[in-house]
C-alpha positions in Angstrom: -7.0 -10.0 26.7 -4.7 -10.1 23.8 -6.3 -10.2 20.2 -5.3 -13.9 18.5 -6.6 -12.8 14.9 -3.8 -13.8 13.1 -2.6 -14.3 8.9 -3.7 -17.5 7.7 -0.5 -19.5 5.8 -0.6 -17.7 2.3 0.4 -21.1 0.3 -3.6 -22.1 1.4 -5.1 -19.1 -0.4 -4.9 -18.8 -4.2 -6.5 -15.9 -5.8 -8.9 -16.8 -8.7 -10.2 -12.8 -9.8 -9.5 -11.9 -13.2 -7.6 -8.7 -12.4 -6.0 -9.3 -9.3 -5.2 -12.8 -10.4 -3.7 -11.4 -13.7 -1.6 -8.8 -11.8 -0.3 -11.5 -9.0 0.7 -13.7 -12.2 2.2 -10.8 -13.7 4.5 -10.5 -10.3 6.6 -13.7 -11.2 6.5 -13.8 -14.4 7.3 -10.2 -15.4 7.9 -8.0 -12.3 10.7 -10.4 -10.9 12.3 -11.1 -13.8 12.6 -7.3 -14.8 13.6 -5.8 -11.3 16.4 -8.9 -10.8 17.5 -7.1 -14.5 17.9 -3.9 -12.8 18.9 -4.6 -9.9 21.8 -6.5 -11.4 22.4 -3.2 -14.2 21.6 -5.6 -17.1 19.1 -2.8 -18.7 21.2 -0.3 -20.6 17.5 1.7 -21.2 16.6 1.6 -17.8 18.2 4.0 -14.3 21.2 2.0 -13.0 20.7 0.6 -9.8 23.7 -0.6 -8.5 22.1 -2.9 -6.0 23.5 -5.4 -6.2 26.8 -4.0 -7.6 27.2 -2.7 -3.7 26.8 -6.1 -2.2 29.7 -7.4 -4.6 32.0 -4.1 -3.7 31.4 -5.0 0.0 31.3 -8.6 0.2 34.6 -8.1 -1.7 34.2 -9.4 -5.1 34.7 -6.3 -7.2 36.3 -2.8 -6.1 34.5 0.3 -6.3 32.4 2.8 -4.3 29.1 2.2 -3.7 26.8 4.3 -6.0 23.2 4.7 -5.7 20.5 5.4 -3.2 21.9 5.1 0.8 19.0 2.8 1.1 19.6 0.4 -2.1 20.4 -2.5 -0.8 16.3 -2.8 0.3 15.3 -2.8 -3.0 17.1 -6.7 -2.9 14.9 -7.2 0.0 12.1 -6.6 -1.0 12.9 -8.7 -4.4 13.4 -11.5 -1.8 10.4 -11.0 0.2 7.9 -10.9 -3.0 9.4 -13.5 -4.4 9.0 -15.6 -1.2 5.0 -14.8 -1.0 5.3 -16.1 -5.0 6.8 -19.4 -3.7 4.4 -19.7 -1.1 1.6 -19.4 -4.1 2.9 -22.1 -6.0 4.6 -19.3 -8.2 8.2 -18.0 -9.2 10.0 -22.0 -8.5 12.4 -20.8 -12.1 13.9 -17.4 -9.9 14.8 -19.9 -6.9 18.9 -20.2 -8.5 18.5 -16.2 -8.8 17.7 -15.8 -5.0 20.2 -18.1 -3.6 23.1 -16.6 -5.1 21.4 -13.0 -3.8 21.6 -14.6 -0.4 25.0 -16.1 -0.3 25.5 -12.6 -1.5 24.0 -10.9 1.3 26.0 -13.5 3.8 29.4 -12.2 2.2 28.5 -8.9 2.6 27.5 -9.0 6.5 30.3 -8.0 8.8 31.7 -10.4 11.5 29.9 -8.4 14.1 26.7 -8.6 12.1 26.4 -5.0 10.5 25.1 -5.2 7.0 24.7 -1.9 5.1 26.7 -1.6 2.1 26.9 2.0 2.1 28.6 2.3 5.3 30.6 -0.9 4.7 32.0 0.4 1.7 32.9 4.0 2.1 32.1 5.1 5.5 33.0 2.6 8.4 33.7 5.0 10.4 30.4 6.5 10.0 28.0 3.7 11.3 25.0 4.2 13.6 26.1 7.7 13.6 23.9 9.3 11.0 20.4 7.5 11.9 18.3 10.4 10.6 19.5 9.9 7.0 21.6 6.7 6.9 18.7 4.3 6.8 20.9 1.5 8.5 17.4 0.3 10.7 15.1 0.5 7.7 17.7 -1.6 5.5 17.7 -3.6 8.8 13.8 -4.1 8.8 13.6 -4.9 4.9 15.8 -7.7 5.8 13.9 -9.0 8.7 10.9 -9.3 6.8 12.3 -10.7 3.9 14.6 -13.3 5.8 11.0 -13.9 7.6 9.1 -14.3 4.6 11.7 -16.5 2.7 12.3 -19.1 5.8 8.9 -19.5 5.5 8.4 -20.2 2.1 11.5 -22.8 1.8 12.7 -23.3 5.1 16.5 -21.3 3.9 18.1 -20.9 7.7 20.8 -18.8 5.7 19.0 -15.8 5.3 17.2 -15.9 8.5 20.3 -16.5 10.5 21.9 -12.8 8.5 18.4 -11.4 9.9 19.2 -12.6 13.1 22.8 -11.7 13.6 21.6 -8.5 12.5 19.0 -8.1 15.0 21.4 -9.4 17.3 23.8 -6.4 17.1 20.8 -3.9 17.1 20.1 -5.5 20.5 23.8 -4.7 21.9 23.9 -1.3 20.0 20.7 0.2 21.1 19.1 0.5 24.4 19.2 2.6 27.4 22.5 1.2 29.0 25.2 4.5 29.5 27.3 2.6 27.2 24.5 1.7 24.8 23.2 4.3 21.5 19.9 6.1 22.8 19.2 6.3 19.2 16.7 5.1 16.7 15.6 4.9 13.2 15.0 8.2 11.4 12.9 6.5 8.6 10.7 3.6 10.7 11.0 -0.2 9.6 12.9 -2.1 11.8 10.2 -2.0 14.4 8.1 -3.8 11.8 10.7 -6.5 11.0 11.8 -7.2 14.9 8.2 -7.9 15.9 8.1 -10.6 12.6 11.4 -11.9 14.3 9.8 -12.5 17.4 6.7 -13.8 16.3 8.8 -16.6 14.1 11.7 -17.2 16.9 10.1 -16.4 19.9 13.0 -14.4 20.8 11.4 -11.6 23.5 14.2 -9.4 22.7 13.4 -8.7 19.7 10.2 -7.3 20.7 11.4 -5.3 24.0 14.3 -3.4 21.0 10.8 -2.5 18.5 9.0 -1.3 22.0 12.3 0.4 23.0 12.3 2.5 19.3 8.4 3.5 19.6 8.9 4.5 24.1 12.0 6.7 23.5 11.5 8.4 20.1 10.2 12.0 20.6 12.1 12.2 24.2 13.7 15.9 24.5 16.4 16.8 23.7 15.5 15.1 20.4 18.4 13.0 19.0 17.8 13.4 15.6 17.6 16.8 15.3 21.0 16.9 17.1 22.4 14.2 14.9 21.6 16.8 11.8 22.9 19.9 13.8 26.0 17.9 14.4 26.5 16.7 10.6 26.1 20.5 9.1 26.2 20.8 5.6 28.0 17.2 5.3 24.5 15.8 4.5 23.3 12.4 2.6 20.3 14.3 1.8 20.8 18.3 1.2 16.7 18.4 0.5 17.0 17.4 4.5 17.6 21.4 5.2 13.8 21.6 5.6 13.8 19.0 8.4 12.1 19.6 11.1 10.8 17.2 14.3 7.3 16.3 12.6 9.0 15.2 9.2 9.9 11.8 11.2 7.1 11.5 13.4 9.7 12.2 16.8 8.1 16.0 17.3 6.2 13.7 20.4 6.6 10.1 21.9 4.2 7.9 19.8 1.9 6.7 22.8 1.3 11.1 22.6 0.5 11.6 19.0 -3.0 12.2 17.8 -2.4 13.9 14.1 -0.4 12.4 11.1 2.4 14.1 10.7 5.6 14.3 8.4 6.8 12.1 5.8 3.6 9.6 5.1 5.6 6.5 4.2 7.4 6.9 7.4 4.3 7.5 9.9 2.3 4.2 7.6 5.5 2.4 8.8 5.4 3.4 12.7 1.7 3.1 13.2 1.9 0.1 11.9 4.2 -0.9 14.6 2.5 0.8 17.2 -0.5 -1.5 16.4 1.7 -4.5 16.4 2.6 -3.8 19.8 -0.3 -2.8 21.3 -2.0 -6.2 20.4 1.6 -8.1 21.0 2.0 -6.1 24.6 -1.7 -5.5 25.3 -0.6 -1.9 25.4 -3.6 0.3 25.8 -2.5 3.6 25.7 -0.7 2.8 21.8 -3.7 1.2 21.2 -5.8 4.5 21.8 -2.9 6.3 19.7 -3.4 4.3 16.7 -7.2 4.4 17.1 -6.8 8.4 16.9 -4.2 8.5 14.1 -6.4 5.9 12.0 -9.3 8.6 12.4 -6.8 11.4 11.3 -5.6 10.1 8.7 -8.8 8.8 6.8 -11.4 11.5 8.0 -9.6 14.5 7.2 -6.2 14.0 5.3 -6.9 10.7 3.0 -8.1 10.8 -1.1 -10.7 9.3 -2.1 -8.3 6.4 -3.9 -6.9 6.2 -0.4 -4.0 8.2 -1.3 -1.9 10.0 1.5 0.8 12.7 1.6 -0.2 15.7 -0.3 2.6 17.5 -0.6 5.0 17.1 -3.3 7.7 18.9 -0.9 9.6 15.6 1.4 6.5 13.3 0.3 4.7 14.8 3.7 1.3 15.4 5.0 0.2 18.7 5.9 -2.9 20.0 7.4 -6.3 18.7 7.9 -8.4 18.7 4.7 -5.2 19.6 2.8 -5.9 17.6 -0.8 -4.9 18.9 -4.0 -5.3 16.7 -7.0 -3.2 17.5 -9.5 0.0 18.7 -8.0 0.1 16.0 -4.4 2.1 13.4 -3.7 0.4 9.9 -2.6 3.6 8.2 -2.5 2.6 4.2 -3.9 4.7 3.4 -1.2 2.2 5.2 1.3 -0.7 3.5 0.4 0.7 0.5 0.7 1.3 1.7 4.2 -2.1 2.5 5.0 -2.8 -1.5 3.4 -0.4 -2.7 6.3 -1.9 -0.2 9.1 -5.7 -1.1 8.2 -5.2 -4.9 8.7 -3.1 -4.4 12.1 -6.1 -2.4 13.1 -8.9 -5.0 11.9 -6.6 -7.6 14.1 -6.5 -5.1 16.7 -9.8 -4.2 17.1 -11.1 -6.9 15.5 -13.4 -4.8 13.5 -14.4 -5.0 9.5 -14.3 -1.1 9.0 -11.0 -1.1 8.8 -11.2 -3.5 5.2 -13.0 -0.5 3.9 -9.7 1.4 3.6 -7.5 -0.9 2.8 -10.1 -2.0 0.1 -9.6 1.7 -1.3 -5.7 1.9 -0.8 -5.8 -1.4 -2.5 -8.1 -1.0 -5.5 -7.3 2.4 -6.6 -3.7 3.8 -5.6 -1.9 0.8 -5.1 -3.2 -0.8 -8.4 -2.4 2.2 -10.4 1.3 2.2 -9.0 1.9 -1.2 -11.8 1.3 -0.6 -15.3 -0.6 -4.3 -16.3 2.8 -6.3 -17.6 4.6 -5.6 -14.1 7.4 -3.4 -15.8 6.6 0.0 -15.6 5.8 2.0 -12.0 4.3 5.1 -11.0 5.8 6.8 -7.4 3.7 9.7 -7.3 -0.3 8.7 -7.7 -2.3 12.5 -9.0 -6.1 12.7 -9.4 -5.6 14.9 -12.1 -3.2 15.0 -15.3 -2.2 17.2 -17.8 1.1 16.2 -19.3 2.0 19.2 -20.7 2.5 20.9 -17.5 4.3 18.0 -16.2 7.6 20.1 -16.7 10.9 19.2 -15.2 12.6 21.9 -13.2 9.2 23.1 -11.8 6.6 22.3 -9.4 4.9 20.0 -11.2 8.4 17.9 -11.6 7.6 15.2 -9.4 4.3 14.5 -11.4 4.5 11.9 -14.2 2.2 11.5 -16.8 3.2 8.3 -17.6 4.5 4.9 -15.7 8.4 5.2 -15.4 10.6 2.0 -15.5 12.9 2.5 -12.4 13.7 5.8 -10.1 16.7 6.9 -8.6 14.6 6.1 -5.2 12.9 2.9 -6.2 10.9 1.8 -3.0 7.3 1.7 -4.6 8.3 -0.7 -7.8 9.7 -3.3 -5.2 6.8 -2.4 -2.7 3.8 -2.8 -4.9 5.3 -6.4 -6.4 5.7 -7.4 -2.4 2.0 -6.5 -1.7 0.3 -8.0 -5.0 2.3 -11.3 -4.1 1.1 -11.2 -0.5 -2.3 -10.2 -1.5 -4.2 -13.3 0.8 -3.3 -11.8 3.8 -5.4 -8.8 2.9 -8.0 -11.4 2.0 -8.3 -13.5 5.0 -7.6 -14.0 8.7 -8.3 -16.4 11.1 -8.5 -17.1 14.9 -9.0 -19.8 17.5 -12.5 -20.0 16.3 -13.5 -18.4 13.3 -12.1 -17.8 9.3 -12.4 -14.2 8.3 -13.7 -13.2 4.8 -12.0 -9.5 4.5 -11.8 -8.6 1.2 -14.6 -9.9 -1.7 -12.3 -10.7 -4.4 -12.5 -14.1 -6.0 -10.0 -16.5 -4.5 -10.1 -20.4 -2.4 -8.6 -21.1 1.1 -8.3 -24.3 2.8 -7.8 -23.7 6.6 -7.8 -26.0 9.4 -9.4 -24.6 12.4 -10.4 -26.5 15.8 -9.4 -29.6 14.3 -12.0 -29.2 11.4 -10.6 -28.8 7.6 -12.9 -26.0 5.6 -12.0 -25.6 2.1 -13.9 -22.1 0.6 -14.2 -21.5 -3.1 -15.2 -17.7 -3.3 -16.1 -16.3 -6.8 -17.5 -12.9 -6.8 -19.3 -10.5 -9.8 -19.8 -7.0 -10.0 -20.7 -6.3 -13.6 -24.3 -5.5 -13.1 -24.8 -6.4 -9.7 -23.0 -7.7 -6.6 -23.9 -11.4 -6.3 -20.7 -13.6 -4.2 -21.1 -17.2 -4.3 -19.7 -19.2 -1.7 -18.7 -23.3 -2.2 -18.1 -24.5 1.4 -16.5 -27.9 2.4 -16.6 -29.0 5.9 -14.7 -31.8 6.8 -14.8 -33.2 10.9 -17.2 -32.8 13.5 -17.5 -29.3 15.6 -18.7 -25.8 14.7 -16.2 -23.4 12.6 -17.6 -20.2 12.5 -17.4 -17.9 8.9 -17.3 -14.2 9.5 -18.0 -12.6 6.3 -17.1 -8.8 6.1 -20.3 -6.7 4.6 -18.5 -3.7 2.4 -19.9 -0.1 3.2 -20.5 0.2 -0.5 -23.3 -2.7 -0.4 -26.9 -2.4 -0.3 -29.7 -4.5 0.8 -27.4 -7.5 1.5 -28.9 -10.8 1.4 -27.7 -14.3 2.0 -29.2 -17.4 0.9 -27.8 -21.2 2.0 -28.1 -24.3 -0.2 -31.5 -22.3 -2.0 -32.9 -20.8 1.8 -32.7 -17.3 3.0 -30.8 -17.0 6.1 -30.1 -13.9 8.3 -26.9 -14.1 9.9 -26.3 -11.8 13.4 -23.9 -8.5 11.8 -21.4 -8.5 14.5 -18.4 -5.4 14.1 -18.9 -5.3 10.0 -19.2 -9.1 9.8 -21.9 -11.1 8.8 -21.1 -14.6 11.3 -22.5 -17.7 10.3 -22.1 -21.3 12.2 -20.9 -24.0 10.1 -21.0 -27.7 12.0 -22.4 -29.4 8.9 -19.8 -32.1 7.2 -19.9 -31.9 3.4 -20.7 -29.1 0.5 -22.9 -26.6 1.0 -23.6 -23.7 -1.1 -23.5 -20.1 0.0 -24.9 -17.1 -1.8 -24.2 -13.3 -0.8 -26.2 -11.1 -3.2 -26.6 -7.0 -3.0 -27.6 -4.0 -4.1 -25.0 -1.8 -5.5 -24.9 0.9 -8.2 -22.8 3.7 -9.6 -22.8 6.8 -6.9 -21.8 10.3 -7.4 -19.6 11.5 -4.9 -19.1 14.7 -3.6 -16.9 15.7 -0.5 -16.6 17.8 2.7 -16.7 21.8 2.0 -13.3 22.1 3.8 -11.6 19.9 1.1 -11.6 23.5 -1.0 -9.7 21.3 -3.9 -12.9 19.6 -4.3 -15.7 22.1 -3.7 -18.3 21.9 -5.6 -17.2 18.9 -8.0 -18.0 15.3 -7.9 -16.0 11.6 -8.0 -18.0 8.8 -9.7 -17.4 5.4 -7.6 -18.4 1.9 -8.4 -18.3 -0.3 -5.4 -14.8 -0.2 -4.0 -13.4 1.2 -7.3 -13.2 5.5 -8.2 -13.4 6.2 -11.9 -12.0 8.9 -13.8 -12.2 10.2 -17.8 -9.0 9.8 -19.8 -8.3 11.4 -23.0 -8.1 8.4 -25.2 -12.3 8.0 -24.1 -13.2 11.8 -24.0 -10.8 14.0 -25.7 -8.9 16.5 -24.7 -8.7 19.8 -22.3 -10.5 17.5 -19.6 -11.0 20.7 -17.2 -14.2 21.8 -19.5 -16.1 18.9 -18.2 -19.3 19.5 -16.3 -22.1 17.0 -14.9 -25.1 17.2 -12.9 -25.3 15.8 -9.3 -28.2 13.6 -10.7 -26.7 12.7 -13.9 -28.0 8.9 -14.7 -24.7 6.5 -15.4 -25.1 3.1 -17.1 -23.0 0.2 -16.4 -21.3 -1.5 -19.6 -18.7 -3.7 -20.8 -15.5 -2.4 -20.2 -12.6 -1.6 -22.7 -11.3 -5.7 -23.2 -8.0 -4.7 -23.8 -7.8 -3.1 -19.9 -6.7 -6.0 -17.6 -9.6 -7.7 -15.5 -13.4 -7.0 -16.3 -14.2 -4.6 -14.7 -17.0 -2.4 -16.4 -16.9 1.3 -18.1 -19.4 3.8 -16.8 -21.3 6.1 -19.0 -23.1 9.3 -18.4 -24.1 12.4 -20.0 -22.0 15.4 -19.2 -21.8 18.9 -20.9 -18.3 20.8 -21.9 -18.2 24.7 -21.2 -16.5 27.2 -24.0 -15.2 30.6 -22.7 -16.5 31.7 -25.8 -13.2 33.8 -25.8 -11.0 33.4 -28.9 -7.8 35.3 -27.6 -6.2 34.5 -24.0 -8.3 36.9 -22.4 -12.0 38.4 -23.8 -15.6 39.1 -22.6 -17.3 36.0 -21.7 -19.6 34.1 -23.3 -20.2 30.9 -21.7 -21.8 28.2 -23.2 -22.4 24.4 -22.7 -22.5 21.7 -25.1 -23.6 18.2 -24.2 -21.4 15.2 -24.5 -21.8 11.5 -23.8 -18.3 10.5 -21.3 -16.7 7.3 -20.5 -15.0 6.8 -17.1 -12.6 4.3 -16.7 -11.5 2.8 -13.1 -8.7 4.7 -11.9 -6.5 1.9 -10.8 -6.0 1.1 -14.1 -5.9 4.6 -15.9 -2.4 4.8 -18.4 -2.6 1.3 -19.5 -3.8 2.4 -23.2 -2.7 5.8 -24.8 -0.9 8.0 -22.4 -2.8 11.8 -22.0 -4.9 13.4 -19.7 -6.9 12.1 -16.5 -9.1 13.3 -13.5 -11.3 12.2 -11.2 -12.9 15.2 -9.7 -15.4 16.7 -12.5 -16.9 20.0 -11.8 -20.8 19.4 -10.9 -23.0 21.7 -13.0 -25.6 23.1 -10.4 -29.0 24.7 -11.1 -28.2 28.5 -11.4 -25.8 27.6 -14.1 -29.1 25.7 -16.2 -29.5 29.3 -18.3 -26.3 28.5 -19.8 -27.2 25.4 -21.5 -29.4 25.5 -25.0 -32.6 24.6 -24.8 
């Protein structure tokens, strides 16, 4: 029977937490306003764009060749669609002028037939549909789905949906598996994504059959993209696209068939994503078991500990189980979010709170670090370990920045990131027929109408010392709602208490379910035990052998240089080292606390570049600081993974 857990309406939810609330403010009042300056070139300091340059040179309006990334135009999209979720928070009303010119925009651009891709519009026409492992027409398509989507929803505009849909429209005639029709599909996966939100908003069953069509016939030998690249030779968007091979685009095997993550991570976040849509949409079993096996690839043997994915800094890629380097991976921002979007497909799937756990670490580790504080500078590339002298250009470490950037040539994670932060409720909270979900424990209200009855939930939650989550409950109307409340991995000893009287609510699939028929307030308390853990991980992750991670609920720490000096590599602590929980650094957004602990730092003893040894510790009190927001004070060093000092090493430190 198909799964109804579904998104609740995000202008219901508002979130209250001091750092996720000041990031989400941060989204429309800085993030907007300084990507709609890029996008438009107005930032002589900052990459040019071109975005929307493009759309004028193809609606048009100005001559020219388009310039820029093949995929550019998204980077409007996704403007649109964050700026939408804003709306739909009560946020961003003063950008409204901004994105109606961007749509008539878009309308101008469109073709008569539908086609909308300024690259092809503009300088190869002739080209179209006939380059889909590098031209990104489908993703652009996708971006625009889900934007259109998004934006009808927040202010009822029919002009963008009704681009998305003439779009969709021609997709429909284009593709399929007619003789006369393409037998293609989309080298970098999106449009799957943005057909299902089509559907679900039109009812339109077509659109649904085209993102099933994509996912049945991709992998099908002879494979079409790796013809399409034989076929284009040297003439290539991409020339980094010489190391393609099947896996890179997840079509090495039809989807229902794959049980590892493969290939570029962005791209595979994208498709499972869609292959979890559909399974719940279609009742598909067999993609249902897929994604249940990927999900288990992906976070037992190839995911960071800050839910980062994609270790290799070659094509953004994953490589091989337990594969995890810290200071020279990938973890693409635009991956993690991703993993954000496959977790809560899966938790609607499956109906099942584990999945919250990852999202909850994708979320408040990788994905937070991607946004410096004011919304205007961006990390792409998410390392566990820093040394910004090594972070060379023209070498391996290249793709490694030691600090935010303000815009990329490929600038899919600044975009990305602001969409998510906006859209943050539906991480937060789902609902059924029957019940409100409670998925994520971050500060925030909903009012939700279900079965006829109005609840209004006030959620504020504290982990300074402790864990304590108090819970203000209105009921309005007669009947039973029921309030599942997710219980994180990372808590202890949970308790609840109701208007001053223990309960003990059933724990069904991660969720602690409690009946609510009683009209009026009452007063919910969810309190736990919860402390600062040293982490250590499996022997295979030979990156990580024998060091250690220090986590504090859902967040990982790491030592910066401005706290603990330089040459962070010297640092040793013990398995057992004791770590207090105080205040935290108040000019770091949020209030989240520091962590301190006793560690010891080890000198060669060696005054040249190469001697006899003479190893010695000396102690020193460190500071770690939560990852997510690591490079918000005085750029320098950073890691995460500390070596652990163990017990045959204890003759080295003075007595």
């Amino acid at each position: 029977m198909k799964n109804h857990i579904l998104v609740p309406t995000l202008s219901h939810i508002r979130v209250t937490d001091p750092l996720f609330g000041s990031y989400i403010d941060q989204v429309s009042r800085q993030l907007l306003p300084y990507q709609w300056n890029v996008l438009n070139d107005k930032l002589p300091d900052v990459k040019s764009s071109y975005c929307i340059s493009n759309f004028r040179i193809a609606a048009g309006l100005e001559q020219g060749h388009h310039r820029g990334a093949v995929f550019c135009d998204t980077d409007a999209y996704k403007w649109l669609e964050t700026l939408a979720y804003c709306l739909q928070c009560g946020h961003g009303q003063e950008l409204l002028p901004a994105a109606e010119e961007l749509i008539a925009l878009i309308e101008s651009a469109q073709e008569e037939d539908g086609y909308l891709q300024t690259y092809f519009t503009v300088d190869h026409p002739d080209q179209k549909w006939k380059n889909l492992a590098e031209g990104h027409e489908l993703y652009g398509a996708g971006h625009l789905m889900e934007a259109a989507v998004a934006f009808h929803q927040a202010t009822g505009n029919e002009t963008i949906l009704q681009v998305a849909v003439r779009l969709a429209d021609l997709i429909c005639c284009v593709f399929g598996d007619a003789p006369d029709c393409c037998h293609g599909y989309p080298g970098h996966q999106e449009v799957e994504l943005g057909l299902v939100k089509l559907y679900q908003l039109t009812g339109t069953q077509r659109y649904l059959e085209m993102a099933r069509h994509f996912l049945r016939i991709r992998g099908q030998k002879p494979n079409y993209l790796m013809r399409e690249l034989a076929e284009t030779g040297d003439a290539r968007i991409f020339p980094e696209f010489a190391d393609y091979d099947e896996k890179y685009a997840q079509s090495h095997l039809p989807p229902v068939e794959q049980r590892t993550a493969e290939g570029h991570a962005v791209r595979a976040m994208y498709m499972y994503s869609a292959m979890a849509d559909i399974a719940r949409e279609c009742e598909d079993e067999e993609l249902k078991t897929a994604c249940l096996e990927l999900w288990r690839n992906v976070t037992e043997k190839r995911m960071y500990i800050t839910g980062g994915i994609g270790s290799s800094g070659h094509l953004e890629r994953f490589t091989t189980d337990y594969d995890l380097p810290n200071d020279r991976m990938y973890c693409e921002s635009c991956a993690s979010v991703g993993l954000m979007m496959f977790g809560r497909r899966m938790a609607a799937l499956t109906g099942s709170a584990a999945y919250y756990d990852t999202v909850e670490r994708a979320l408040c580790n990788t994905v937070l670090a991607g946004v410096q504080d004011q919304g205007d500078r961006y990390f792409y590339v998410n390392p566990l370990e820093v040394w910004p002298d090594n972070c060379l250009p023209s070498t391996s470490m290249a793709h490694v920045k030691p600090v935010r950037q303000r815009w990329f040539d490929v600038a899919c994670c600044p975009s990305n990131i602001g969409r998510t932060l906006a859209s943050l409720g539906q991480y937060l909270y789902a609902r059924d027929e029957k019940s409100l979900y409670v998925n994520q424990l971050i500060s925030s209200t909903i009012t939700e109408e279900i079965r006829g009855l109005r609840l209004h939930l006030e959620m504020q939650v504290s982990l300074q010392e402790a864990f304590r989550g108090d819970f203000q409950l209105e009921l309005e109307g007669e009947g039973t709602i029921m309030l599942r409340i997710r219980i994180p991995s990372w808590l202890e000893y949970h308790s609840f208490t109701l208007d001053g009287r223990v309960i003990r609510p059933a724990v069904e699939n991660g969720y602690a379910v409690l009946a609510l028929s009683r009209p009026g307030v009452q007063h919910l308390v969810l309190t736990g035990h919860t402390t600062p853990r040293w982490v250590t991980a499996n022997a295979r992750v030979r990156a990580d052998l024998g060091r250690l991670a220090l986590a504090y609920g859902p967040y990982v720490y790491c030592l910066e240089q401005t706290d603990n000096g330089d040459n962070l590599a010297q640092i040793y602590v013990r398995p057992d080292a004791a770590v207090t929980v105080e205040a935290g650094d108040p000019t770091l957004p949020g209030t989240l606390p520091a962590l301190r602990f006793s560690g010891l730092r080890l000198d060669s003893g060696v005054d040249g570049l190469y001697g006899t040894p003479r190893f010695r510790f000396t102690e020193q009190r460190l500071t770690a600081v939560p990852y997510g927001l690591w490079c918000n004070r005085q750029p320098g060093e950073m890691i995460v993974w500390l070596k652990a000092l163990l017990p045959v090493m204890d003759h080295l430190i003075p007595s």
